[in-house]
C-alpha positions in Angstrom: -4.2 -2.8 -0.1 -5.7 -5.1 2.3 -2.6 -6.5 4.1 0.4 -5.6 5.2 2.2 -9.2 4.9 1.6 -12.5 4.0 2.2 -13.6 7.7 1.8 -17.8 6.6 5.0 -19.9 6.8 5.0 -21.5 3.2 6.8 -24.7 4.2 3.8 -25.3 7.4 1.4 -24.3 4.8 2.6 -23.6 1.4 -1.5 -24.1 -0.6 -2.7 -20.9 2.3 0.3 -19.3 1.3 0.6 -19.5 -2.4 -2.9 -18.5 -3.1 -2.8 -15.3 0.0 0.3 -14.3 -2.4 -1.4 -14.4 -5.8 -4.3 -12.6 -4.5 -2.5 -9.7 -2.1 0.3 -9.5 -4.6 -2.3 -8.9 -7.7 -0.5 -11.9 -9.5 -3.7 -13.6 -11.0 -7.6 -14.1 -10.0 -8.6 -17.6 -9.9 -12.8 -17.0 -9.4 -13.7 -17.2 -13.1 -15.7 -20.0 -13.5 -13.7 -22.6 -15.7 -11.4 -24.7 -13.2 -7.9 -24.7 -14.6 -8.0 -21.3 -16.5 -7.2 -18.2 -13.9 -7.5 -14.3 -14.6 -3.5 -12.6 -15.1 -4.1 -9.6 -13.4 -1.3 -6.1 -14.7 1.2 -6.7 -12.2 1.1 -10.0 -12.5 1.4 -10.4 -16.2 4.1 -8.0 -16.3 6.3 -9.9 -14.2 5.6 -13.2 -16.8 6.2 -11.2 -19.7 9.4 -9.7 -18.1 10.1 -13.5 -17.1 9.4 -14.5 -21.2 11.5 -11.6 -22.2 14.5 -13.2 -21.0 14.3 -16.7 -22.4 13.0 -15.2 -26.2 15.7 -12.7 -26.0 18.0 -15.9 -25.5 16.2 -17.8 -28.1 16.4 -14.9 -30.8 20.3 -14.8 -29.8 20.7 -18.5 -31.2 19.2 -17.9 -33.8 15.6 -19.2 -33.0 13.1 -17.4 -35.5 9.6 -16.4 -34.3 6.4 -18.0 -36.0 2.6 -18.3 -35.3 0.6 -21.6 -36.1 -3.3 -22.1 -35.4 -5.0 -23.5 -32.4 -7.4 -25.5 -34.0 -5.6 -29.1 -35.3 -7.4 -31.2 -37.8 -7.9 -34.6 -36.8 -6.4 -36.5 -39.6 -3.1 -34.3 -39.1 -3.1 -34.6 -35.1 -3.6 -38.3 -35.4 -0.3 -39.1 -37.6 1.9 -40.0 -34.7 0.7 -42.9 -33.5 2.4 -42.4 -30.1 1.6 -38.8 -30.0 -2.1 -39.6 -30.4 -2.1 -41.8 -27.9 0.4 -39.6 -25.4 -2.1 -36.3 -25.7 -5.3 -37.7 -27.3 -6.6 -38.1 -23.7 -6.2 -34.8 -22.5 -7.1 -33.0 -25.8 -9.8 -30.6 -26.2 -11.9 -31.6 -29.3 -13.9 -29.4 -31.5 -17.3 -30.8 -33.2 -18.9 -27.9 -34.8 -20.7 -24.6 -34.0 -23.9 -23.8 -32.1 -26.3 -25.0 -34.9 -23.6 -26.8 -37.6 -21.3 -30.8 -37.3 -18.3 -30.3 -38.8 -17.3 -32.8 -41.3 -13.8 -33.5 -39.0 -13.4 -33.2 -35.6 -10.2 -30.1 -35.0 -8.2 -30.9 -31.8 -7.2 -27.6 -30.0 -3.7 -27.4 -29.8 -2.3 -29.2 -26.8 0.9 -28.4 -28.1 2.2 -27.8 -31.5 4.4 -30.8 -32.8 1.7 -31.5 -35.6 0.4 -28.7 -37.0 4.1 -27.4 -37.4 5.6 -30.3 -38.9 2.7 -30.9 -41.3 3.9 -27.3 -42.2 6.9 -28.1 -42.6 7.4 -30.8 -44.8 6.1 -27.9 -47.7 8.6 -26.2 -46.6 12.0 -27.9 -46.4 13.0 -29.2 -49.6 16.8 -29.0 -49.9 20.0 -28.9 -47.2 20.0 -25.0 -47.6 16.6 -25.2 -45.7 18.5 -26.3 -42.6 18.5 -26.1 -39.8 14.9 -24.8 -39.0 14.9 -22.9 -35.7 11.5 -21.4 -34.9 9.7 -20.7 -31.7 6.1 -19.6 -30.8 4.2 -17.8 -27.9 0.9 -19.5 -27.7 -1.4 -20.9 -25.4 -2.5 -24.4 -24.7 -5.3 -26.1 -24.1 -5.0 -29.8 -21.9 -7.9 -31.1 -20.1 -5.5 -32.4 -16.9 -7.2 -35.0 -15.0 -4.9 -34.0 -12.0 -6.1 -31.4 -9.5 -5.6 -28.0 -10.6 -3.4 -25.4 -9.1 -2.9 -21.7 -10.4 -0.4 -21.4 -13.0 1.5 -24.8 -11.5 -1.1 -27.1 -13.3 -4.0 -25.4 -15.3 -5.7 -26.3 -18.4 -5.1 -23.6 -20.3 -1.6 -22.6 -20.8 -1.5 -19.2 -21.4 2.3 -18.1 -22.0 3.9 -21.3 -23.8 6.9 -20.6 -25.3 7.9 -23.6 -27.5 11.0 -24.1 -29.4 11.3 -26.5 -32.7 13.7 -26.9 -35.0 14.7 -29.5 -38.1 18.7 -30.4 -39.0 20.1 -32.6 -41.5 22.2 -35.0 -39.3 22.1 -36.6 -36.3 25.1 -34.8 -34.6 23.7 -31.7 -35.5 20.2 -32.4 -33.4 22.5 -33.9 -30.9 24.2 -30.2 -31.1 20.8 -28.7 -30.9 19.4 -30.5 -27.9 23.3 -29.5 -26.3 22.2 -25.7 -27.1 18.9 -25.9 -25.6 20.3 -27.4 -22.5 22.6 -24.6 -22.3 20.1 -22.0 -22.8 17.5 -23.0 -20.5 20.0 -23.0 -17.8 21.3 -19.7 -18.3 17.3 -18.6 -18.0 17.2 -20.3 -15.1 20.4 -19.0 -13.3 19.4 -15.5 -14.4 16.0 -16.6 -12.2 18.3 -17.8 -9.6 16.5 -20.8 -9.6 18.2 -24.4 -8.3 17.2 -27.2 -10.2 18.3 -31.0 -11.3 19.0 -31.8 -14.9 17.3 -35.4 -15.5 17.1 -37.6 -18.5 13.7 -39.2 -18.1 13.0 -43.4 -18.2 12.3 -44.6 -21.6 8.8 -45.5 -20.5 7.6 -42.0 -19.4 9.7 -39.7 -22.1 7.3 -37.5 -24.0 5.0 -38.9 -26.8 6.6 -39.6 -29.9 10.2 -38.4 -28.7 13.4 -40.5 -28.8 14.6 -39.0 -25.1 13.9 -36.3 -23.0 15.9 -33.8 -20.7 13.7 -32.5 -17.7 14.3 -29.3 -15.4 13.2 -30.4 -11.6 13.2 -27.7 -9.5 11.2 -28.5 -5.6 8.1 -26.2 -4.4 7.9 -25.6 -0.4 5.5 -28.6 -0.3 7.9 -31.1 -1.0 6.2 -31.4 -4.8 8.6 -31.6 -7.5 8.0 -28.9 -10.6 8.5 -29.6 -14.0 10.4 -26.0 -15.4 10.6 -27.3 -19.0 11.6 -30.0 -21.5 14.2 -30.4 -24.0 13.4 -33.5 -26.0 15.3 -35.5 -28.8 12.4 -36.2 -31.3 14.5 -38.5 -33.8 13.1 -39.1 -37.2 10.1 -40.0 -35.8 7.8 -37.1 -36.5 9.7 -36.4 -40.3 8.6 -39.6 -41.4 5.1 -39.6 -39.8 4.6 -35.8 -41.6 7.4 -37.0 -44.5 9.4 -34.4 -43.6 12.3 -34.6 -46.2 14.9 -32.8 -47.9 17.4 -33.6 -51.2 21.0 -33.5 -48.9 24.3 -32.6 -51.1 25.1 -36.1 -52.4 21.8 -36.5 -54.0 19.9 -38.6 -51.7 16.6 -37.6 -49.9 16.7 -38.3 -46.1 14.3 -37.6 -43.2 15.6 -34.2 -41.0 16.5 -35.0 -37.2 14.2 -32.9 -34.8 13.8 -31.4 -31.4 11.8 -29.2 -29.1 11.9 -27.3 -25.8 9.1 -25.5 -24.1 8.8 -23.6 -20.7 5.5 -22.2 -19.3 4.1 -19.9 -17.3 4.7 -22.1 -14.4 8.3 -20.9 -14.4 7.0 -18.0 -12.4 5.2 -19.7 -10.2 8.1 -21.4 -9.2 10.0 -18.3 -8.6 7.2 -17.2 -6.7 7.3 -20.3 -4.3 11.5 -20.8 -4.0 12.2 -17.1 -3.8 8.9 -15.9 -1.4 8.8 -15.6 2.7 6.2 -14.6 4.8 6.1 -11.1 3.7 4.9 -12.4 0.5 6.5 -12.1 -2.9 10.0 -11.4 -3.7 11.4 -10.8 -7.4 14.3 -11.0 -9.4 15.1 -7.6 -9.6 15.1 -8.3 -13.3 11.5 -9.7 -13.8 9.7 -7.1 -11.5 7.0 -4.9 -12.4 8.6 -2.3 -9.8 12.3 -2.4 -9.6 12.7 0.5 -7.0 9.8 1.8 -5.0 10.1 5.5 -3.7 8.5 6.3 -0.4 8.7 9.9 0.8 8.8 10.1 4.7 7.1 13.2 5.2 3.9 15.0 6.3 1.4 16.7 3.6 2.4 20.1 3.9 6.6 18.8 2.9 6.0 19.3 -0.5 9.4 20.0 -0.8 9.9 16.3 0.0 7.0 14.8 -2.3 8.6 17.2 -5.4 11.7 15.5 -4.6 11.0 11.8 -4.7 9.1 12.0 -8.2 12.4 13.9 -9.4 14.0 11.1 -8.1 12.1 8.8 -9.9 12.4 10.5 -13.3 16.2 10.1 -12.8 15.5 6.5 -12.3 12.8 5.8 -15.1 15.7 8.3 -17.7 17.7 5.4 -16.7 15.6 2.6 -17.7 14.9 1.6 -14.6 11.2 0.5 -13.4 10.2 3.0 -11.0 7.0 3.9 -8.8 6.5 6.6 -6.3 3.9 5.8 -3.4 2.8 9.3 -2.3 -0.6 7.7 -0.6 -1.8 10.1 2.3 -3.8 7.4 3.4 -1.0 5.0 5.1 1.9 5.7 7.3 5.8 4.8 5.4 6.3 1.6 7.4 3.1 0.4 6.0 4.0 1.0 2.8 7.5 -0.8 3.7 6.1 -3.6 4.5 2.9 -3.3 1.5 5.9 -3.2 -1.2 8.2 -6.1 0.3 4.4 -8.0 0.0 4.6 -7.4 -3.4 7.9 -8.3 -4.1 10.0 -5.4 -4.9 13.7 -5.7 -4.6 14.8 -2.1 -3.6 12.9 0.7 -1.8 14.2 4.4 -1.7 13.8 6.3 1.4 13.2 10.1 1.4 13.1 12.3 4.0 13.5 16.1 4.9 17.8 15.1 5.4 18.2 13.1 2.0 16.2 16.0 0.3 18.3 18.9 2.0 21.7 16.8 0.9 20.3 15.2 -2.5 20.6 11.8 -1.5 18.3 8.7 -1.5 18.4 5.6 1.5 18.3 2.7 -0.4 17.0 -0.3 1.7 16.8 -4.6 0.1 14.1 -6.5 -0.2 16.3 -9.0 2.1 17.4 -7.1 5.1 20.4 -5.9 3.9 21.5 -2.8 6.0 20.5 0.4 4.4 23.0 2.6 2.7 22.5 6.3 2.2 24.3 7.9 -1.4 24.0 10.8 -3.1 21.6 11.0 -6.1 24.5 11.4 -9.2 25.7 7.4 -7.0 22.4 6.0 -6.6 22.2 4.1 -10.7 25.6 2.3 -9.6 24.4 1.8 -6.0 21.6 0.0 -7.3 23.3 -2.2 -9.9 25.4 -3.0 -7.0 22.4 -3.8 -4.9 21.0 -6.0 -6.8 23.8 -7.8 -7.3 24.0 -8.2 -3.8 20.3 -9.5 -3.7 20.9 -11.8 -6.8 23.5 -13.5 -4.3 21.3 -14.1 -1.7 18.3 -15.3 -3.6 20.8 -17.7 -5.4 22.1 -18.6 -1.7 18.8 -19.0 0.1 17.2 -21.1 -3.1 20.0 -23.6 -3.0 19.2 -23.9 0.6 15.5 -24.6 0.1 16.5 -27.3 -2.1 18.9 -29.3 0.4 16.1 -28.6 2.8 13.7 -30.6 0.5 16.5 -33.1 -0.8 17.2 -36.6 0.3 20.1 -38.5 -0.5 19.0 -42.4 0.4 22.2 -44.4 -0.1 20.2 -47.8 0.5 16.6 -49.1 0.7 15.8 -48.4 3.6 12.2 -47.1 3.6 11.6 -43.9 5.8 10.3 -43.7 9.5 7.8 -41.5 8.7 6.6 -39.8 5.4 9.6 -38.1 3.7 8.2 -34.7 2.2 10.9 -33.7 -0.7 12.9 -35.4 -3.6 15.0 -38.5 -2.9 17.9 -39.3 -4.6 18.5 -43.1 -4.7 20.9 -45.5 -6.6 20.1 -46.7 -9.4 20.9 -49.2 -12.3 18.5 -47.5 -14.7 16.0 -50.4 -15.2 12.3 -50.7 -14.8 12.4 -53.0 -12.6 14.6 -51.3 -10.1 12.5 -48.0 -10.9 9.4 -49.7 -9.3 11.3 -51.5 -6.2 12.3 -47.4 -6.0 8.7 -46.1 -6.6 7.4 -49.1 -4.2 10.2 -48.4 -1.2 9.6 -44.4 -1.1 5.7 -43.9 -2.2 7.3 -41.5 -4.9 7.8 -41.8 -8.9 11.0 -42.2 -10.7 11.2 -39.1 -12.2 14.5 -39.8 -14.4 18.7 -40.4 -13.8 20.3 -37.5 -12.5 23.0 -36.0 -15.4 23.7 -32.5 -13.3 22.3 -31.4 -9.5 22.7 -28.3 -7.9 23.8 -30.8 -4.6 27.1 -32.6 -4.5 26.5 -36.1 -4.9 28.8 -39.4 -3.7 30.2 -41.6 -6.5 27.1 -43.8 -7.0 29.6 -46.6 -7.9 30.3 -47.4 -4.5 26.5 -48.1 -3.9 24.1 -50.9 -4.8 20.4 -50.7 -5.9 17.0 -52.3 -4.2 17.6 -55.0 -5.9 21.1 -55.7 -4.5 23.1 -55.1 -8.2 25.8 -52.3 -8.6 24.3 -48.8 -8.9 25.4 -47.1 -12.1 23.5 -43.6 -11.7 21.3 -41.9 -9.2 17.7 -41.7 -9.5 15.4 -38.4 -8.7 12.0 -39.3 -7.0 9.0 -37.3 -6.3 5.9 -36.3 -6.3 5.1 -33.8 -9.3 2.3 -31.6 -9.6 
């Protein structure tokens, strides 16, 4: 409990910021000595796996079955897809043997698990009542990124990777898949009250060995652009590098269709850098570790008070609700107001000798919202209510931060000065208009914009660099 706030303005100095937040909030450690792989601390771990619970519980409810496949990849299997080899082969982690022993094959550790799966598969679907396959993992990977590092936003080992991949019979149905996945991912990322752009990526930078690929672009307070996760169209490519087939009703043997989807831990880190201020963290009352903090206003010898607020927060905890009391002697109650708003939590409960006389609780938001005093058989409702209200205004203030960081550049027209944010530009969807893009704005072509959070002009009525008729608009950036 070394600081009371954060105290930085994250968009003068998001880098100071971000890490004074992930150490005073107790989200992760980065000082062990392997760059790219960072210590999860309790809290902050908590918060990630109340983050994961959302999107497995959303997975399981689409039918999505869970599975477990090793780390280690031989590399006879990992090198089946050509493009896939040549996509991740770079920034793959090889295995050679033991301290004193060559293996007789080199084993890839897993940068992600297209290949081991599938080679799994195709032992395992034999027939049309095999399909479709829906299974998803939680695993870590391993990817030796050749970028600078940055705690849980780019690391090399990807610790909560929760990968989606499923097999279907037709081609309509894995155009219905991809549909699904699309429509899951952005009910996870409402419920995080995250913005974000829906992109479909150029055909020169979609995802090794995939047919197309739907991106999630969300924007950090440094302008950077954040990958939140993938849904990717994967053809017939990998069932025919893995011979992945299956005898279909009419009596012909055909390749299955595929896709996958994967989100990481980097999700939360971009809650922690849309949602945060400079007091520090601020949750989703749904993925914090504390969902009500209970501070007794009183001195020592009020133990009438202190009996009180834990009764208080039995009620709460009886009621499923994530509950601490701070009872520290050692600080006064406005530091521990402004300790708790540090570490995110959406709802504090005030109790003094007048709520414990009348049995009532002063509930005070994370956001400033005027306090509201209730009595203690109102206070579940009150709650529910409040963090409704706070749902709102995260939704409200996110949105903000992304016009804030948004351009909309209806001609060619480079910038005066460095432009820190996304750009949306027209766009006629060819290379060569990408890089007359990429050239104009110092930022890469991140993919044609299919939904946006922003309202956006009829492109029509614009033309691109090159001078021909705009057909879509183009998201640039700089990604992490």
């Amino acid at each position: 409990m070394s600081k009371k706030a954060i105290g930085i303005d994250k968009y003068a100095d998001f880098d100071d910021w971000y890490q004074a937040v992930l150490r005073e909030a107790d989200i992760v450690d980065i000082r062990y000595p392997v760059k790219g792989m960072i210590v999860w601390r309790p809290y902050g771990l908590k918060a990630l796996r109340l983050t994961q619970k959302i999107l497995i519980e959303l997975l399981e409810k689409t039918g999505h079955q869970e599975a477990y496949f090793p780390s280690l990849i031989p590399e006879s299997i990992f090198a089946k897809e050509k493009d896939f080899l040549e996509g991740f082969g770079g920034e793959t982690f090889v295995i050679e043997g033991t301290g004193t022993k060559r293996f007789n094959e080199k084993f890839f550790l897993r940068p992600t698990s297209e290949t081991v799966m599938y080679y799994m598969w195709s032992m395992w679907i034999k027939g049309r009542k095999d399909l479709p396959l829906k299974m998803y993992q939680t695993v870590n990977v391993f990817r030796y990124e050749t970028k600078m590092t940055h705690p849980i936003l780019r690391v090399r080992e990807i610790m909560g990777f929760i990968e989606a991949h499923t097999a279907h019979a037709t081609y309509e149905e894995s155009e219905f898949q991809i549909r699904e996945a699309v429509g899951l991912y952005k009910e996870f990322f409402d419920r995080l009250q995250l913005p974000y752009f829906i992109v479909k990526t150029p055909p020169w930078d979609t995802f090794a060995g995939a047919e197309y690929n739907y991106d999630f672009i969300t924007v950090m307070p440094d302008g950077k652009a954040l990958e939140l996760g993938s849904v990717i169209n994967l053809g017939q490519r990998f069932a025919r590098a893995f011979d992945i087939k299956f005898m279909d009703t009419d009596g012909n043997v055909k390749y299955v269709y595929q896709t996958c989807y994967g989100v990481s831990e980097r999700v939360l880190g971009a809650v922690i850098g849309v949602h945060g201020d400079e007091k520090g963290l601020f949750l989703p009352p749904e993925i914090a570790p504390i969902q009500v903090v209970v501070v007794p206003i009183a001195k020592p010898e009020e133990k009438e008070i202190y009996e009180y607020a834990k009764k208080v927060k039995e009620y709460l905890v009886s009621n499923g609700i994530r509950a601490h009391v701070d009872d520290d002697p050692e600080h006064t109650p406005g530091w521990k107001y402004y300790f708790w708003e540090m570490k995110g939590v959406p709802t504090r409960l005030e109790i003094g000798p007048r709520e414990t006389e009348l049995k009532t609780v002063t509930i005070a938001r994370r956001d400033n919202h005027p306090k509201i005093t209730v009595k203690l058989e109102e206070l579940i409702n009150a709650l529910n209510e409040a963090w409704r209200g706070i749902n709102i205004s995260l939704k409200q203030k996110a949105l903000e931060h992304m016009k804030k960081l948004t351009i909309i550049a209806t001609d060619c027209s480079p910038p005066v000065e460095k432009t820190k944010g996304l750009i949306i530009a027209p766009w006629d969807g060819s290379r060569d208009n990408a890089e007359l893009l990429e050239k104009t704005f110092n930022k890469g072509v991140l993919g044609e914009i299919v939904e946006s959070p922003i309202d956006l002009p009829n492109v029509t009525n614009y033309t691109t660099c090159s001078g021909e008729k705009a057909s879509k608009w183009a998201l640039l950036g700089v990604t992490y």
